[in-house]
N, C-alpha and C positions, 0 to 999 in steps of 0.2 A: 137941432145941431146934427149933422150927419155925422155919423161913426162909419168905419170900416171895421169889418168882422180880420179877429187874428186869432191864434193859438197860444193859449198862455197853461204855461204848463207849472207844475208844482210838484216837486220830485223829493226825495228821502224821509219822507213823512209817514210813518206807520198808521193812517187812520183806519178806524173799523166804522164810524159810524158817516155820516155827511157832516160836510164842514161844519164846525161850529164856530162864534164870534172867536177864529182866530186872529191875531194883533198882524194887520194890513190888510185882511180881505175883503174884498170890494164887498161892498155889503148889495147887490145882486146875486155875490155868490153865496151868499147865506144859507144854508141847508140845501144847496147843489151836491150832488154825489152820488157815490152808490155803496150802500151799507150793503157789507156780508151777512147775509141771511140762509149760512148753508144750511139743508136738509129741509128748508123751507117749498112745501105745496104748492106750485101755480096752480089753481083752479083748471080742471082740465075742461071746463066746459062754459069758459068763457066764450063769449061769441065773437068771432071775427068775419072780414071779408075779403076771401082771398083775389086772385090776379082777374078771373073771370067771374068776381061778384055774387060770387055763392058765399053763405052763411057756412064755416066753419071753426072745427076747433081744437085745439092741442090736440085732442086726444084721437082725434082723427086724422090728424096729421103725421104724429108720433111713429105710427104701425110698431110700436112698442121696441122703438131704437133712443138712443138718446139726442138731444135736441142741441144745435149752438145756437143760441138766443141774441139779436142783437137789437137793440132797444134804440131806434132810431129816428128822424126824418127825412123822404124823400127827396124834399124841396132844398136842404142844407145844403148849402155850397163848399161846405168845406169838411168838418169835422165828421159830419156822418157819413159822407165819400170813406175817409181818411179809416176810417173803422171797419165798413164793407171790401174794401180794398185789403187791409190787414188780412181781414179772417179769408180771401179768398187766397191772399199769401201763404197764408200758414197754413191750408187744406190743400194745394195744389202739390205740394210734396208728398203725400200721405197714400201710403195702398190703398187704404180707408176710401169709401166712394161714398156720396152723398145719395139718400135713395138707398143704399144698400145697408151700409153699417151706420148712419146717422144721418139725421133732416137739419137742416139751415131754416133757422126761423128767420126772419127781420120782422118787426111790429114798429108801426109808426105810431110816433107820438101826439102827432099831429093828426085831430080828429077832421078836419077837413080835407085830410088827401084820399085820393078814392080808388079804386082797382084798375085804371087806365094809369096810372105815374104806379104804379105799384109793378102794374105788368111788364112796364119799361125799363124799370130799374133791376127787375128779375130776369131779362131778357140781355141786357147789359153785363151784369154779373155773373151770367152762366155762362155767356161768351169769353170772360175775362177768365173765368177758371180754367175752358176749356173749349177749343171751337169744335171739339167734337163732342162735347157734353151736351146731354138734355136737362130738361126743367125739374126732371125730375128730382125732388131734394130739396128742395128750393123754393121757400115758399117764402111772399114779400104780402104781408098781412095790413090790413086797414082797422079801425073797428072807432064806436062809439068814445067820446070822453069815459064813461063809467068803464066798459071793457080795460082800456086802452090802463088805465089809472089802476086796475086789480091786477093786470100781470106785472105794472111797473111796483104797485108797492109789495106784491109778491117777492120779488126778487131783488127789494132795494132801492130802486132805482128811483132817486127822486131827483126833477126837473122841475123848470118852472117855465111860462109862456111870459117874455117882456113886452107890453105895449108899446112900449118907445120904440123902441128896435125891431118890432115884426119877428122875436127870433124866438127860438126854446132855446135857454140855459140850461146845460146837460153835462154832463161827465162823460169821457169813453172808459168803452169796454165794452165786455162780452162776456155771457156765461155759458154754462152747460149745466143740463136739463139731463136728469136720468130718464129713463123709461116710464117711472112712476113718475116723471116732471115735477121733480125734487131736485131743488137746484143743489149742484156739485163743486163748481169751480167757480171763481174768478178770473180774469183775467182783464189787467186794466190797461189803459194805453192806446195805441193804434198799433201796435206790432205783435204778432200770436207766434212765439214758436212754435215749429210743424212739432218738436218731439214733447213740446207741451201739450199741444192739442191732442195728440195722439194719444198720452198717457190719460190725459182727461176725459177723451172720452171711453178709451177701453176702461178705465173706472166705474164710471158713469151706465157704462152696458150692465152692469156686474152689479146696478142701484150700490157703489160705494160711494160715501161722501167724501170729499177732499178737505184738508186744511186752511187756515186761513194764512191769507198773503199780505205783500206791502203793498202798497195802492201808491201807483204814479199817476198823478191825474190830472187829463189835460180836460179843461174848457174852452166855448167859445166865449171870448171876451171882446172889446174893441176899446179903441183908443179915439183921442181929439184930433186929426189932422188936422184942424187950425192951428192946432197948438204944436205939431209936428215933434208930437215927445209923448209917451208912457204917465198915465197918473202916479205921482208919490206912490200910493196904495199898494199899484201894480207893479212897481220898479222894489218897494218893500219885501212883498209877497216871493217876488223872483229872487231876490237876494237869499231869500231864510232858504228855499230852496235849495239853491245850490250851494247853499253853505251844509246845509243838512246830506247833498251827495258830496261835498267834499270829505266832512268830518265819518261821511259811512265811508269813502277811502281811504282816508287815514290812518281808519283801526283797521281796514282791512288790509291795509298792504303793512301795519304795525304788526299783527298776526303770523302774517307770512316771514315775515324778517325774522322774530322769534324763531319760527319751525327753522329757519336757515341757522340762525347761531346754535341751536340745541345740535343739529342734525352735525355742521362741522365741530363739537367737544366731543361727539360720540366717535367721530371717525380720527379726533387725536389722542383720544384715550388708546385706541384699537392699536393705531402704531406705534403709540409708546409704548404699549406691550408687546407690543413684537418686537421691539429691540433688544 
């Protein structure tokens, strides 16, 4: 049955850990996600392969700045675009230069992609941040299954390879790596604010840990065009969702109206004293 790849997104949900048998989730996305493991150790001497097929590794890469990590595959058509695109958003406002105050990691998840698609998409993305920027900064990483599977369960990040579909099941986002390559931040979604990443990583230079966040989290999923409709599952799953960002509106703009009625009794007490 052929599927088409879409974005299916899942929003006002506070998880810390990967999905678990939540009530609608397609059960592919079963322990898809990315658990917060701050203060957690990447191995700095994991082996990779960078753009020209040399044996490197974190710690080599690092020159003892902090790292934005982004856990991807090259071949993705959509979702991992959609992620390297964000972070090159959210750094292109930044005094901050890559190569100077912090290194851009990418790691593909995909143990078959090799240092020619790595080099491409590194050459692609430094153009996009900047036609006058160089490589340097900017490292688009390949490595072994076992490598590839220690920095992802380093940092959380659990995917899974579906046979049906040719695809990895994966979560976005993006982290930050201190110097010690101690992970700092989260940040999930495809969108990075600059004055987020900014704080995060001048944290992160200083090995400060950061808090833990709410996780909006988008997957690749796909649907039945024969059927030219959303699985029950899927149309469930979106429902709790956006019931959960409505009801975190609710109280929030509930919140707000309070500070307004408090704020106008304060200012009719003040003039019925002055009369």
């Amino acid at each position: 049955m052929k599927t088409l790849p879409i974005l299916f997104l899942l929003a006002g949900l506070a998880w810390t850990q990967p999905a678990p048998d939540l009530p609608g989730l397609p059960a592919k996305l079963h322990g898809i996600g990315i658990e917060q493991r701050l203060g957690q150790t990447v191995p700095s001497d994991i082996p990779f392969t960078d753009e020209s097929g040399r044996t490197v590794t974190l710690a080599q890469l690092s020159h003892g700045r902090p790292i934005v990590l982004a856990m991807v595959y090259y071949n993705c058509t959509m979702l991992c675009n959609q992620i390297l695109n964000g972070v090159v958003r959210g750094l292109r406002p930044l005094a901050l230069q890559p190569g100077k105050d912090f290194e851009v990691v990418a790691i593909s998840i995909d143990p078959q992609e090799g240092p020619a698609l790595a080099a491409a998409k590194r050459d692609h993305y430094v153009r996009t941040y900047s036609r006058s920027a160089t490589a340097a900064g900017w490292h688009f990483l390949t490595g072994s299954e076992a490598s590839v599977r220690a920095a992802a369960d380093a940092v959380g990040f659990h995917y899974r390879y579906d046979p049906q579909t040719k695809l990895f099941l994966h979560a976005s986002g993006v982290m930050i790596l201190t110097p010690e390559h101690r992970v700092a931040r989260y940040f999930y979604g495809v969108e990075y604010e600059p004055k987020d990443l900014k704080l995060g990583l001048i944290e992160a230079s200083g090995n400060r840990i950061g808090s833990r966040v709410h996780q909006i989290l988008l997957f690749c999923y796909h649907y039945d065009p024969t059927q030219a409709k959303y699985s029950a599952a899927v149309l469930n799953l979106m429902q709790a969702g956006a019931a959960g960002t409505l009801t975190a509106l609710a109280i929030g703009l509930a919140i707000l109206w309070r500070r307004d009625l408090r704020r106008r009794a304060v200012r009719t007490r003040v003039e019925v004293g002055r009369l």
